[in-house]
C-alpha positions in Angstrom: 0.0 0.0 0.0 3.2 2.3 0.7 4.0 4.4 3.1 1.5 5.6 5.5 0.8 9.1 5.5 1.5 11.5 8.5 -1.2 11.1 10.8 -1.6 14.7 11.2 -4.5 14.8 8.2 -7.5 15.8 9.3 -10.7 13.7 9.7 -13.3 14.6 7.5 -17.0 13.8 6.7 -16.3 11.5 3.7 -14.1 9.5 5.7 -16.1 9.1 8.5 -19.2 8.2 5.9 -17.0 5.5 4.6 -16.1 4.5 8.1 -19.6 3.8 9.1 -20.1 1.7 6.4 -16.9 -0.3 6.6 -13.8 0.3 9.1 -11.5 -0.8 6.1 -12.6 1.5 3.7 -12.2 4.2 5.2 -8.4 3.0 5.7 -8.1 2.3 1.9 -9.8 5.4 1.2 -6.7 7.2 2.8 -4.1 4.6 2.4 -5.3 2.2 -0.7 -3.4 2.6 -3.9 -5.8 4.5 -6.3 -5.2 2.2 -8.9 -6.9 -0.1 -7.5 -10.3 1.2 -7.6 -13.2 0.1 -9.5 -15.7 2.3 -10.8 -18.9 1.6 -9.2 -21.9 3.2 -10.6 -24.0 2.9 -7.5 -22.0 6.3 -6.3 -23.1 8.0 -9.8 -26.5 7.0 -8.7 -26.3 8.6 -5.3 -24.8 11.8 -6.9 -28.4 11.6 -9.6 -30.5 11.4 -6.7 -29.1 14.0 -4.5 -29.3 16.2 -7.5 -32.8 15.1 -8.4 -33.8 16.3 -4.3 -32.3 19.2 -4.5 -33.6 20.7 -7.6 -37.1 19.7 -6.5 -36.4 21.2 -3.0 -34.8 24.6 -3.9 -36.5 27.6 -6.1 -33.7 28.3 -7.9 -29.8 27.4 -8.0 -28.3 27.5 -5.1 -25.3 30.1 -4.3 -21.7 29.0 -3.7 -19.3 29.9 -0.4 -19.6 32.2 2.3 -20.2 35.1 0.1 -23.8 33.3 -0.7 -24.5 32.6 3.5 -23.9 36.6 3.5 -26.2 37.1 1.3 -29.1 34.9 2.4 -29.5 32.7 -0.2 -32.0 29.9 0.2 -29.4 27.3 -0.6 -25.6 27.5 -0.7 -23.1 24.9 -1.4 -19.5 24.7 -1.5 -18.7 25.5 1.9 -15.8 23.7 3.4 -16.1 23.5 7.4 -13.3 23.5 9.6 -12.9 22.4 13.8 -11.6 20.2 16.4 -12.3 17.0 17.6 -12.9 16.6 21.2 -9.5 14.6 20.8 -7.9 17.8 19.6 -7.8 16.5 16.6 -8.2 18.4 12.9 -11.8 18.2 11.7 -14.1 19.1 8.2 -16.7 19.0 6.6 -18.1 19.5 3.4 -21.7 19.8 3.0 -23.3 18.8 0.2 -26.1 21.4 0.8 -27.1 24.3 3.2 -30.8 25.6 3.4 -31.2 28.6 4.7 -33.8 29.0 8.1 -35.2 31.6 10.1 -32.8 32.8 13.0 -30.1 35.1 14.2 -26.6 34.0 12.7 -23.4 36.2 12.2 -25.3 37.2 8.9 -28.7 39.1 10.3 -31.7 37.3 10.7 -31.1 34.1 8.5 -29.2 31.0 9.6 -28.8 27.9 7.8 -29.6 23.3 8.7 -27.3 21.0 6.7 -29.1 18.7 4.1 -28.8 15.3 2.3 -30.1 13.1 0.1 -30.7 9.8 1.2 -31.2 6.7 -0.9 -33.8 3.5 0.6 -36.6 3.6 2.5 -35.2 4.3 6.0 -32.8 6.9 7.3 -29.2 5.0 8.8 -27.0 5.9 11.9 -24.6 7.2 8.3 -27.0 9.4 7.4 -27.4 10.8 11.4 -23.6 11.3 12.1 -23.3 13.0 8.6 -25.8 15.7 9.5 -24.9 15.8 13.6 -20.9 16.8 12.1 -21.8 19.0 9.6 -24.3 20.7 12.1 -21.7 20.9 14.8 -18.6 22.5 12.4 -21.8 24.3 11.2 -22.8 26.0 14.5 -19.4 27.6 15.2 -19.6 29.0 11.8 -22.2 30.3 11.9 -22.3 31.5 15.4 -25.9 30.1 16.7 -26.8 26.6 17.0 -27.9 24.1 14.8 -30.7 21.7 15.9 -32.2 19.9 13.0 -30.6 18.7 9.8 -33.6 18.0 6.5 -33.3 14.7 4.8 -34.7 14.3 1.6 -35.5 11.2 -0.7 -37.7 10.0 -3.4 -35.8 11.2 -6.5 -38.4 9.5 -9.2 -41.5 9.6 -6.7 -42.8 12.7 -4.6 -40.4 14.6 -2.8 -40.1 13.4 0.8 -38.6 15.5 3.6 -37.7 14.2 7.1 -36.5 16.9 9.9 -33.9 14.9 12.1 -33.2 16.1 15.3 -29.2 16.5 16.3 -29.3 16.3 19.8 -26.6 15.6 22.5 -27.2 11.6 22.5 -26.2 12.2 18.6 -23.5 14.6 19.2 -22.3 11.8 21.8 -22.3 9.2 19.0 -20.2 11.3 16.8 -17.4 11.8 19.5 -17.0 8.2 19.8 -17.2 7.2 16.1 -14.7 10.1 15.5 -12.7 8.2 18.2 -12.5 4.8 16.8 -12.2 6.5 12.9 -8.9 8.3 14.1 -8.1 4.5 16.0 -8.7 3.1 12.9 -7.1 5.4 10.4 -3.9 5.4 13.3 -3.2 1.5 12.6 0.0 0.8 10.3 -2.3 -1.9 8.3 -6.3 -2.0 7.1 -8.9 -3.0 9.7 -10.1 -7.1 9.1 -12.5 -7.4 6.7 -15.9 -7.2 7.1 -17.7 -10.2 8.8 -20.9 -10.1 6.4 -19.6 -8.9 3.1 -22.5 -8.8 0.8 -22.8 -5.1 0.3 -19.2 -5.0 -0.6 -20.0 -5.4 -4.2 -21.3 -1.6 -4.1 -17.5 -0.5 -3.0 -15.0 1.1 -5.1 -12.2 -1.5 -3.2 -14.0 -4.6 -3.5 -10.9 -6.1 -6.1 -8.3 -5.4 -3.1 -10.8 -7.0 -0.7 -12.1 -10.0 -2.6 -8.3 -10.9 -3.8 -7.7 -10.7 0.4 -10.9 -13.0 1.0 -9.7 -15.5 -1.3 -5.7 -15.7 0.0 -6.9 -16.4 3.5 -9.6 -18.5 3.0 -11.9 -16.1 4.9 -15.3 -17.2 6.1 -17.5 -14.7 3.9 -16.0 -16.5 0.5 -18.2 -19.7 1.1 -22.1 -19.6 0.0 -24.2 -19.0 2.8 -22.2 -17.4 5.6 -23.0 -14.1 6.4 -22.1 -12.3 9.5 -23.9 -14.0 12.2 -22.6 -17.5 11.0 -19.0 -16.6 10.7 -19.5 -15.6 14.6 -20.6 -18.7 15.1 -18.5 -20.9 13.4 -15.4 -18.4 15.3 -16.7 -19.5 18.8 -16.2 -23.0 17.8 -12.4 -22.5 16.6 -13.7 -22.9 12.8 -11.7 -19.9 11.4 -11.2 -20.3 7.1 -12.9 -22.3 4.8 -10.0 -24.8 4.9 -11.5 -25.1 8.4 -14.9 -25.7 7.4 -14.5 -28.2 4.4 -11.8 -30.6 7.2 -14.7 -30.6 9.7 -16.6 -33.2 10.5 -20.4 -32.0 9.9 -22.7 -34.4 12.1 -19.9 -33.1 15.6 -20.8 -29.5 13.6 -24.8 -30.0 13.8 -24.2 -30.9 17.5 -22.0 -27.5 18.4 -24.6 -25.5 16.1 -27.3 -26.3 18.1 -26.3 -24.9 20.9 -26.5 -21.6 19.2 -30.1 -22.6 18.4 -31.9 -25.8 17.0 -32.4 -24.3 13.4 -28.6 -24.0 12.9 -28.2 -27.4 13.6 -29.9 -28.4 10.2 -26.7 -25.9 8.2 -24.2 -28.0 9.3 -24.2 -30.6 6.6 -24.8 -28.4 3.8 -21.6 -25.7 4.8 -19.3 -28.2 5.2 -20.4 -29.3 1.8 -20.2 -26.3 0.5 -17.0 -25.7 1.4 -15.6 -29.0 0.4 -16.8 -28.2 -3.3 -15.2 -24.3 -3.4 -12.0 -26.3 -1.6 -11.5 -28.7 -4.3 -13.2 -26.9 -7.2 -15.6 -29.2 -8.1 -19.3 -29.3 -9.2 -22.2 -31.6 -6.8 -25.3 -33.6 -8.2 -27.7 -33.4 -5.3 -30.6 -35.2 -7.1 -28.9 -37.5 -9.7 -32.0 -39.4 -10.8 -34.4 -36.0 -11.4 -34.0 -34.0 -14.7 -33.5 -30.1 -13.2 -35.4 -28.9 -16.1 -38.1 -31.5 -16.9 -39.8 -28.8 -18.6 -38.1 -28.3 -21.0 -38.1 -31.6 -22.7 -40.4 -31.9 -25.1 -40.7 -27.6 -25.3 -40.9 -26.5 -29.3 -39.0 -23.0 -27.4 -38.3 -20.6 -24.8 -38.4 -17.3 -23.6 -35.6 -15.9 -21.5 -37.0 -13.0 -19.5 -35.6 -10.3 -17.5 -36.4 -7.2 -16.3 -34.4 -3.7 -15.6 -35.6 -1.8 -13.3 -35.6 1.4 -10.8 -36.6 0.3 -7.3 -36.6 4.0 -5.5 -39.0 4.9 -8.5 -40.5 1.2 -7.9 -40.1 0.9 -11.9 -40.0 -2.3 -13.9 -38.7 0.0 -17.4 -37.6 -3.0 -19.7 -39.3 -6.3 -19.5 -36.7 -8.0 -22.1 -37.4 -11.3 -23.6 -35.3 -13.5 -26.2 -37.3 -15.7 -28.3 -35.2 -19.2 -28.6 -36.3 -22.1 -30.6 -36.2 -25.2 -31.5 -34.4 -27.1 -34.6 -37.0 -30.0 -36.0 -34.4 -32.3 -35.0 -34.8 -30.9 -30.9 -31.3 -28.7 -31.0 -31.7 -25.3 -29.8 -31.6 -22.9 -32.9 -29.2 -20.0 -31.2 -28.6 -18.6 -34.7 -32.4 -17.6 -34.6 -32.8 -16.5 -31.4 -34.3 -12.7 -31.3 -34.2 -10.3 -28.7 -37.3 -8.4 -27.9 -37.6 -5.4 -25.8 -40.7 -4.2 -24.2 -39.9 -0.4 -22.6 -42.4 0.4 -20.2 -43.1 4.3 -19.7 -44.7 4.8 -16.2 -47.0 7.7 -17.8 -48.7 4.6 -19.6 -49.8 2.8 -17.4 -49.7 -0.8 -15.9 -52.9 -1.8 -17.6 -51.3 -0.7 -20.9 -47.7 -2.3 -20.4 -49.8 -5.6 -18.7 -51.8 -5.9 -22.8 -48.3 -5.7 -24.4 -47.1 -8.4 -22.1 -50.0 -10.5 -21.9 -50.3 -10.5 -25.8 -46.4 -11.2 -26.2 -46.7 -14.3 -24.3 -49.7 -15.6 -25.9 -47.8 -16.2 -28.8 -45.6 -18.8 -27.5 -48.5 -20.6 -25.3 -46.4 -23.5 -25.0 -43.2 -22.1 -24.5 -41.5 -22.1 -21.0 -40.7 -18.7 -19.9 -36.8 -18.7 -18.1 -35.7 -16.5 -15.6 -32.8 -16.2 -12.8 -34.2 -15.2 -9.6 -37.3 -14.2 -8.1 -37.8 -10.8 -9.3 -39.2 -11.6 -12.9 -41.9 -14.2 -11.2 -43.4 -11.7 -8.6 -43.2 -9.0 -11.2 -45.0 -10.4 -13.8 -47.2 -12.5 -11.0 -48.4 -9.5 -8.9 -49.1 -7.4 -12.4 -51.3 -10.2 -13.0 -53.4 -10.0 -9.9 -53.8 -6.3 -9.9 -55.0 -6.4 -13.4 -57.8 -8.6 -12.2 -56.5 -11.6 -14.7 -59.0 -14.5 -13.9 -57.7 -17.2 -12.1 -56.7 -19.9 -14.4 -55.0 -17.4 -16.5 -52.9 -17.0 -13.4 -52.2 -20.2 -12.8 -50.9 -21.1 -16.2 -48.7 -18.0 -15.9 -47.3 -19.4 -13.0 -46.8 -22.7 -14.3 -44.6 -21.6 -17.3 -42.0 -19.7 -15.3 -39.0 -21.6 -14.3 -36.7 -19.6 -12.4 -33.6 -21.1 -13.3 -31.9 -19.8 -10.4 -34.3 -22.0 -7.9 -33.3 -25.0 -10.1 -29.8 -24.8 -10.1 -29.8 -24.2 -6.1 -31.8 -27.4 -5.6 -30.1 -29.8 -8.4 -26.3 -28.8 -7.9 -23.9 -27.4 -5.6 -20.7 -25.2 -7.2 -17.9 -24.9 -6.1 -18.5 -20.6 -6.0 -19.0 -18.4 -3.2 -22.1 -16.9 -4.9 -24.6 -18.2 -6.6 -25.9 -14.8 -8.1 -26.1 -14.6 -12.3 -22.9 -13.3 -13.3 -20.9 -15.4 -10.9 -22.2 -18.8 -12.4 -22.4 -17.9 -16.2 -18.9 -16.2 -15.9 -17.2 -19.2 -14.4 -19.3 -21.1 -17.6 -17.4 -19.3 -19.6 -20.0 -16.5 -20.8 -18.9 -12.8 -21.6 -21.1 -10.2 -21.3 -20.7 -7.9 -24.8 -20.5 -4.8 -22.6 -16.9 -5.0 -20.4 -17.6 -4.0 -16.3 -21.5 -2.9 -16.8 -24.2 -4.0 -14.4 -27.7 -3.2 -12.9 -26.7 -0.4 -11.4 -25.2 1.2 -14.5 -28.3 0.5 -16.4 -30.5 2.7 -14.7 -28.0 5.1 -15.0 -28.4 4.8 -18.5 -31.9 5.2 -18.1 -32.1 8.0 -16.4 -30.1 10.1 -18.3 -32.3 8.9 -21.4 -35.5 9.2 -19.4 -34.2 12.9 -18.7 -37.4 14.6 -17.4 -40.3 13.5 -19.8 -41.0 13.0 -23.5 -39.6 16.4 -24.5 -36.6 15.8 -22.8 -35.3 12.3 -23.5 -31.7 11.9 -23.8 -29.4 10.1 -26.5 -30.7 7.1 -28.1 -27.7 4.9 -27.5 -28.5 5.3 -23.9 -31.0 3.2 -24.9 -29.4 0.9 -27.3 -26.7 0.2 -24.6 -29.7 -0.8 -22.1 -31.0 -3.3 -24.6 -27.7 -5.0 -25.2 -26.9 -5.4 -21.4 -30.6 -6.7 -21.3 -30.2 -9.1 -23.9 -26.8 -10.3 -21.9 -28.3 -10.8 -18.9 -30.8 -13.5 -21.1 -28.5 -15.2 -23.0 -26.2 -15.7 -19.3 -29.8 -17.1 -18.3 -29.7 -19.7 -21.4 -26.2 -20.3 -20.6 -26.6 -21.8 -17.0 -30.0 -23.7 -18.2 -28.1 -25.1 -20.9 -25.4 -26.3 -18.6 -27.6 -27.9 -16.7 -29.1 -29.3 -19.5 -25.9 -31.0 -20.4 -25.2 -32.1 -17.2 -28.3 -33.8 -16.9 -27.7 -35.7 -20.1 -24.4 -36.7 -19.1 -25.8 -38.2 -15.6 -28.1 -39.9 -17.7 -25.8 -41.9 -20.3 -24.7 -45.2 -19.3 -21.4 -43.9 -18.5 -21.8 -41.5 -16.3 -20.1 -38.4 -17.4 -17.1 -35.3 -14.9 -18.7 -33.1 -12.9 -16.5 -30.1 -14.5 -18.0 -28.1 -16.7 -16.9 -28.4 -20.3 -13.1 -26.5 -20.4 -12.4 -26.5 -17.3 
């Protein structure tokens, strides 16, 4: 990482946001090699919302530096805060807005309450200390107290605001996260990693943290184990995934119990699970049962997948690729054909529900694949709120195979997720777009949404959406077709490896 910088810096607001998140990023965020860093579009996102709040919030643009506190304007940004810890230590902040309030101040009758943008449904202990250190570098500023910070969310829905009170038990909290963040940020080498590390894959240091996981065999690298397992797998001297796979799992089920009867019934499955990752092979769990009986005797099938904005709690792009069948039962990929459906919320559901409905009746016999939950309870709960009769319903739900599901219940793989792109990559599938996800999708979106019909942005926004779209099916097709082979191979006289083909 090289050497450490003098310790002297000051703490600061971005740090300490990175701190509550994860003690080790906010050491890499001072520390790390820059290099290193993958772009994440989840931050872009933030940055959209935020500036989606605000101008919904403020009357006009807001003013810039001290110069625009003088003069009262009703927003001001730009301001760079300075103070102490109670430690002695150097303190700032930068907040990301000001809104000005009634109140004496050092400028006349006008004062000013930090404000943020918040993404989710819930406002976090972040989100708190955020506004409790801006409001405290604020007050001395400004020279009158600050009491309240506004947050704000719902960039894509209507504006809501939430006044949060900054009182001393917050102002207490501070002090001791600034505490341990100067602890922290003191150490010659990065913080462990994080015991549950599922949210990791929205930070910019995940390559430096994943490369980590996988040297030392951490806990968090095998399927399954999330925070409150790997504590309980610590307590009973189980400390790797070495560990794990050497461990006897009926003694495991035993210790396990203790910590509850319902863990008792993960023993068997863990150690299994680590076994497979340890020697990098693939599992049959039901040997004797096709994992895809439906598709069989199927003249096609649709891959599905949808794209979507859950702040806005908007299914855009319900994406299908039409895949059939060769008269002698091969699967015809050189005629497969993407179809997009783009869904515009001022439409309508009853109107995107008639495009869908009539799509699928088409292909009445055709199995419709997807990869997770989300396209089933989509499509499912559209149904029911456009009053489909019953059978209808049924049928739909008996032609989606979540592929996902399947593979869970038929094999076990020798990954530690068992999420899309982690299975079809290790296939061997490439996605045409290098480094694009979900996440930059809707970006895409929203910049070619822009603010209604008169005001859409470029059409390769678009085109770019459709293409990661289509991916994401054809990655669908690839781990059903895997399993497809697998299950032919378990069902030849011979037998057949459990590696996939090449590798």
């Amino acid at each position: 990482m090289g050497d450490t910088p003098p310790a002297d810096k000051p703490l600061n607001d971005r740090l300490l946001r990175s701190w509550t998140r994860c003690r080790r990023r906010a050491w890499l965020d001072r520390y790390g090699d820059p290099a290193l860093r993958v772009y994440t579009a989840h931050r872009t996102l933030q940055l959209d919302d935020q500036q989606r709040s605000f101008v919904a919030l403020l009357p006009r643009k807001p003013g810039h530096g001290i110069d625009a506190c003088a003069r009262g304007d009703v927003g001001v940004v730009g301001l760079r805060l300075k103070g102490l810890t109670v430690d002695g230590r150097r303190l700032e902040a930068h907040p990301v807005l000001l809104q000005r309030q009634s109140g004496q101040s050092r400028w006349g009758d006008h004062s000013y309450r930090p404000v943020l943008a918040r993404q989710g449904r819930r406002l976090t202990r972040e989100h708190r200390l955020q506004l409790a250190l801006s409001a405290r570098l604020l007050s001395d500023f400004q020279q009158t107290p600050v009491t309240h910070g506004l947050a704000l969310a719902g960039a894509g829905r209507r504006l809501e605001k939430e006044t949060v009170a900054l009182g001393d038990s917050l102002q207490r909290q501070l002090d001791d996260s600034l505490r341990k963040l100067a602890a922290d940020l003191d150490r010659p080498t990065p913080p462990p990693l994080a015991a549950d590390r599922r949210k990791c894959t929205l930070c910019s240091w995940r390559g430096v943290c994943n490369a980590e996981a996988h040297r030392e065999g951490h806990l968090s690298e095998v399927s399954g184990i999330g925070a409150k397992r790997r504590e309980m797998l610590l307590d009973l001297g189980i400390d790797s995934l070495n560990a794990l796979a050497d461990a006897d799992p009926v003694v495991l089920e035993d210790q396990l119990k203790h910590f509850g009867e319902q863990h008792g019934a993960v023993a068997a499955p863990l150690v299994a699970q680590a076994r497979v990752q340890r020697d990098g092979l693939v599992e049959s769990l039901l040997p004797t049962s096709p994992s895809l009986p439906e598709l069989v005797d199927a003249p096609g099938v649709l891959l599905y997948d949808i794209e979507s904005d859950p702040d806005a709690r908007d299914d855009f792009l319900h994406g299908f690729v039409r895949l059939p069948r060769d008269v002698n039962g091969s699967w015809a990929l050189d005629r497969a054909t993407y179809h997009p459906l783009l869904v515009l919320q001022e439409h309508g559901e009853a109107r995107c529900w008639k495009r869908l409905s009539c799509f699928l009746a088409r292909y009445p016999d055709w199995p419709v694949l997807h990869y997770g939950e989300t396209e089933s309870l989509a499509l499912r709960k559209m149904a029911q709120r456009q009053s489909v009769p019953e059978a209808d319903q049924q049928a739909l739900r008996h032609r989606l195979v979540d592929v996902h599901a399947r593979l869970r219940l038929h094999w076990r793989m020798p990954l530690n997720s068992y999420g899309l792109k982690t299975v079809a990559d290790w296939l061997g599938f490439r996605w045409s777009q290098i480094g694009v996800d979900g996440a930059r999708a809707l970006l895409w979106w929203r910049q070619w949404r822009g603010t209604g019909c008169r005001d859409r942005g470029p059409g390769q926004a678009l085109r770019w959406i459709f293409s990661y779209n289509r991916d994401d099916c054809m990655a669908t097709w690839a781990v059903a077709a895997w399993m497809l082979a697998k299950d032919r191979s378990l069902q030849s006289p011979i037998g057949g490896s459990q590696n996939p083909p090449g590798r």
